[in-house]
N, C-alpha and C positions, 0 to 999 in steps of 0.2 A: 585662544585658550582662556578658559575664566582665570580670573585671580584666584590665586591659594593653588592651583592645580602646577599639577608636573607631569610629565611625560617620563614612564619608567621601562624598564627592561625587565622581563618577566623573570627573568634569571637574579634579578638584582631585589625583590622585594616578595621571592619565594622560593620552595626549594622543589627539583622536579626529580621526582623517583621514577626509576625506571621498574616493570614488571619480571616477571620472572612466572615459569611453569615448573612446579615436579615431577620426576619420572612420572607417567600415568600408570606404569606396568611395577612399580612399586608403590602395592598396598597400604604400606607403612607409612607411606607421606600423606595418604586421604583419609577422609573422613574427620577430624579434628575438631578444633575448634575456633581456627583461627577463619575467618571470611575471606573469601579469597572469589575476582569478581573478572570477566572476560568482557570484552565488545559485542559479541552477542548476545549476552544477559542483559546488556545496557541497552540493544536495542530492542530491546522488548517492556520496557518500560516505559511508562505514560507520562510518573511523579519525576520531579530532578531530585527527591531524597529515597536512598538505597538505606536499608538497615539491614536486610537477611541478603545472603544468597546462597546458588543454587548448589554449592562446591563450596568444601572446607579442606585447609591443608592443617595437617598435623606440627607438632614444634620440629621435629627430623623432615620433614616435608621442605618449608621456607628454613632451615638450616641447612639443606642441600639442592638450594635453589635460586636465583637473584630475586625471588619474588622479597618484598617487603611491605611490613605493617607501617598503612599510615593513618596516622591521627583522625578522630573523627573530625567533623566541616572543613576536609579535604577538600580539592573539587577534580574527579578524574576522569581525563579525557580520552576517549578511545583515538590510539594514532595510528592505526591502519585496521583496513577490512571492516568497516572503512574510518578512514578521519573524522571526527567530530561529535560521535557518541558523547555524551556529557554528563553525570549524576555529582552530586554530594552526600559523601559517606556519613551518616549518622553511628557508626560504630566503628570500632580497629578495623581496618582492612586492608589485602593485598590485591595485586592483579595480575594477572597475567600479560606477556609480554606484549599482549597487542595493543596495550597502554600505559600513559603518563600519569603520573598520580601526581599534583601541585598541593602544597602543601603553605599557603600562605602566610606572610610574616607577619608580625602584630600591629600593623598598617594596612593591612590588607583586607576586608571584608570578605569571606569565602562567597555568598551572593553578590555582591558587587564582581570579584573576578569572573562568576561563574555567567552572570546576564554579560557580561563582557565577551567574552569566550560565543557563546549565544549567538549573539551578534554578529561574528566573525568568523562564522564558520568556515566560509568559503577563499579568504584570506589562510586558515589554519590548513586548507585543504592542498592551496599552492602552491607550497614550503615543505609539499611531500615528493619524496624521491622515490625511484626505486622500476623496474622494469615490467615483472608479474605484479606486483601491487603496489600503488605509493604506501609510504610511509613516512609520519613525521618524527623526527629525530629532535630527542634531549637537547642538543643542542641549536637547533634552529628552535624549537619553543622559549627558551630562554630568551631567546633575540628578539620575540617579539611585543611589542612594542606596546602599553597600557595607559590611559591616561587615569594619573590619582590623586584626584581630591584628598582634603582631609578626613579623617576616621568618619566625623560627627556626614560631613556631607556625604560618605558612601552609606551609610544611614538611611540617609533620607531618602535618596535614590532607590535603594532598595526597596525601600518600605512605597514610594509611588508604583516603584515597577510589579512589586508582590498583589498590588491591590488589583493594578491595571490588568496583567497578565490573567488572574483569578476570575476576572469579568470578562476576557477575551475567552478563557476556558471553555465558562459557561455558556457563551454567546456560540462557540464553535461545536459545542454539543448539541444547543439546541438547532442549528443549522444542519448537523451532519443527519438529528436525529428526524427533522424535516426531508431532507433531500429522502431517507431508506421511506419516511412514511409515504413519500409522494409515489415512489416505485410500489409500494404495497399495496396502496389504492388501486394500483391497475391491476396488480397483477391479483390481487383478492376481487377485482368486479367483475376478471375472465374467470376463475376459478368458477364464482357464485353462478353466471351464465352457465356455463359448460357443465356446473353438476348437477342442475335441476333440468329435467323433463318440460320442455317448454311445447303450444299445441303444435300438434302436425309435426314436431318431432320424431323421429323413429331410429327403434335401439339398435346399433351396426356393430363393428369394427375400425378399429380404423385403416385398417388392410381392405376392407371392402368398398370403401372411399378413396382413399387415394394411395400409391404403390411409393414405395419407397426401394432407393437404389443407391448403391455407395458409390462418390464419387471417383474422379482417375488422378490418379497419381502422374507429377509432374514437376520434375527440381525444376533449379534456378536455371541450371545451365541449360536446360531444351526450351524454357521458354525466350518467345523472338516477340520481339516490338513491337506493339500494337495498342487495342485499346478496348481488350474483352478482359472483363474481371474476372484474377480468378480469388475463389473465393474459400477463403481455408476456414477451420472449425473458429476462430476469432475475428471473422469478418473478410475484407479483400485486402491481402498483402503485396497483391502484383499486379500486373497486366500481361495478356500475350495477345496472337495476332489472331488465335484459331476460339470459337465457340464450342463449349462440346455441350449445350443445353441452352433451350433458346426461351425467350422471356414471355409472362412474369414468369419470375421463378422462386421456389421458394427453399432454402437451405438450411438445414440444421446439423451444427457442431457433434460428430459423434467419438470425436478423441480428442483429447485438449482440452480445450473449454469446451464442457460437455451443455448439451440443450441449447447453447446459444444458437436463436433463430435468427436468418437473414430474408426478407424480400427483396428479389433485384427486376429492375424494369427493363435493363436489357440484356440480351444474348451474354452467359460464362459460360465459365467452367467451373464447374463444383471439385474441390480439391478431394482427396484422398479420406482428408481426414473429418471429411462429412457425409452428410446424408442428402440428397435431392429428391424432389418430388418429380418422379418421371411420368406417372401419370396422375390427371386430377380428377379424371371420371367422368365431366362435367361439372363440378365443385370448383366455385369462386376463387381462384389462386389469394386473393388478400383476406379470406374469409379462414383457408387453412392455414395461412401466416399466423392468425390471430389466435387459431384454437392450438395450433403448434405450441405459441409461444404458452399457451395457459398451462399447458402438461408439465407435470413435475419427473424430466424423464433420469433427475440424477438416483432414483430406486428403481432404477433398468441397470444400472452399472456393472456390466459385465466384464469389469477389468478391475481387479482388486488393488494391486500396486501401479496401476495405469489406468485411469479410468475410460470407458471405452462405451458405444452406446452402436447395438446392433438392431437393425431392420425386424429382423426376426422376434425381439421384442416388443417392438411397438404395434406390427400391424396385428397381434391380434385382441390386443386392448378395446373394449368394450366400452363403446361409448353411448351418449345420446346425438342425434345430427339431423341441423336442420336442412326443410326444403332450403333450393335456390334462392325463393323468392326474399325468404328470412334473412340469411345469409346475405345478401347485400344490404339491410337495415342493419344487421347487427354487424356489419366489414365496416359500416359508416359510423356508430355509433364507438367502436374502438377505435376508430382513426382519427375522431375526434376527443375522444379522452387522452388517446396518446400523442395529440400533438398540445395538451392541458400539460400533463405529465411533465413531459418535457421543457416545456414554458416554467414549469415552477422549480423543476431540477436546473436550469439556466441562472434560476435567483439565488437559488440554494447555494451553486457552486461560485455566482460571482459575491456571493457574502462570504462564505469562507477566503475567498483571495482574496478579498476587501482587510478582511480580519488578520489574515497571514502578514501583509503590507503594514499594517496599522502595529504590530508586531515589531515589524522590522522600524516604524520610521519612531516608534516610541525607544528601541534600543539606539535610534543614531542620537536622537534628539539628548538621553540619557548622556552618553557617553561625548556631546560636543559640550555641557555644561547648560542646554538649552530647557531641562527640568525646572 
């Protein structure tokens, strides 16, 4: 441990308020003016400072409630459903019972507790009880365990970590917003393809090319051991022993994950909750994979609270489609942008865990005095 630091008990250098709800079925406790903030309001935010939320309780509302107002640069922690949500209140606020509200003492930095907290998520997650859902309890949060510098060094810290984190932000935006464009590229250079009239092209259906059929339905407990995929509207979740559709084949999601397409190269079973290509006419099976995946078939959605994607819709969509001959130049020229694609969604995604790490080793380093 550096010199000047001490090791404290969270209980002993802040104070933790518990939540509280009001009747929902009396009127008279909502709408107010007092702020009042739940663990899934908190997980829907980006910022760690909260200053509105989405519910207000009345003064008779948190007077006939445990909920209580704390202080703003509080830092409050969601303790169940789940553990570890995390904001800092820039205005009076209460919460509801699914959280802890820390209220720190005048040695206490509310950023320094809060990148603390940060840090230790999964420590805060361990110290939760409970059967239907953990829960971390008032008093096991006091018990744990903080190391604290002087006022002037949780300062500093802060003010390294404000900076660092600000540039990890950005760095993790501009990656996430790489990895959508990488996907965009492909799926904008199928679209461009498929919506222009290219020569020796001719205008069809797409019912008149190739037949579509819903797959069979088949729980856990009838399937037996083997090693035929079967393959549901998100991809293969199983195996059994029996093929009901033999390879290449081509599958797309038509409940659940709706449009999601699959090529498979050997013998399945197309599950229930998709669609197969039973017949291909003579048409390139990786060639209709490719123009499949171009269709935007989530404006077929024939299931309003269930979204759902039927046969009867697609085949008779009017397209343009090329000869054979085409169709295996242009199955080659997708299959090599999508293994491009792919290649750069690979960098994309080990930069963001590069960044998530860099994250994490910047909070240990923080908190051993190694800033």
């Amino acid at each position: 441990m550096k010199a000047g630091w001490e090791i404290k008990k969270l209980g002993d250098i802040s104070r933790v308020v518990n939540g509280g709800t009001p009747k929902t079925g009396v009127p008279e406790y909502w709408n107010g003016h007092h702020r009042w903030i739940t663990p899934a309001e908190m997980g829907k935010r980006s910022s760690p400072y909260v200053s509105e939320t989405e519910r207000r309780n009345t003064d008779s509302g948190l007077q006939n409630s445990s909920a209580e107002m704390l202080p703003p640069y509080s830092v409050i922690l969601s303790s169940r459903a789940p553990i570890g949500y995390l904001v800092i209140n820039l205005q009076p606020m209460a919460t509801n019972q699914g959280c802890k509200g820390i209220v720190p003492s005048k040695n206490l930095h509310h950023e320094f507790l809060y990148y603390y907290l940060s840090g230790n998520v999964d420590t805060l997650r361990s110290l939760g009880t409970g059967t239907t859902f953990k829960e971390l309890s008032g008093g096991k949060l006091k018990e744990v365990e903080i190391p604290l510098p002087p006022l002037p060094e949780q300062q500093r810290i802060v003010g390294i970590l404000d900076e660092a984190f600000e540039n990890i932000a950005l760095a993790t935006v501009n990656a996430e917003t790489n990895l959508k464009n990488a996907s965009a590229l492909f799926e904008s250079h199928l679209n461009d393809i498929f919506s222009k009239r290219g020569d020796g092209w001719m205008e069809t259906t797409i019912g008149e090319q190739i037949r579509l059929q819903r797959g069979f339905d088949i729980t856990k407990e009838l399937q037996r051991e083997g090693h035929v995929p079967v393959v549901s509207s998100g991809g293969i979740k199983s195996f059994h022993d029996t093929p009901m559709a033999r390879a290449p084949g081509v599958v797309i999601g038509r409940k659940g994950t709706l449009g999601k397409v699959f090529y498979l190269e050997k013998d399945y079973w197309p599950h229930d909750t998709t669609l197969w290509v039973k017949e291909f006419n003579g048409n390139l099976p990786r060639f209709v994979y490719h123009f499949l995946t171009g269709i935007d078939v989530h404006r077929l959605n024939s299931g309003a609270a269930n979204p759902a994607l039927n046969r009867n819709q697609v085949h008779p969509i009017r397209v343009f489609w090329p000869q054979i001959s085409q169709q295996k130049i242009l199955a080659t020229q997708f299959d090599a942008l999508a293994v491009e694609t792919q290649r750069l969604a690979s960098i994309y995604h080990r930069k963001l865990a590069a960044l998530d790490e860099l994250k994490k080793s910047l909070l240990h380093r923080a908190f051993t005095g190694q800033l």
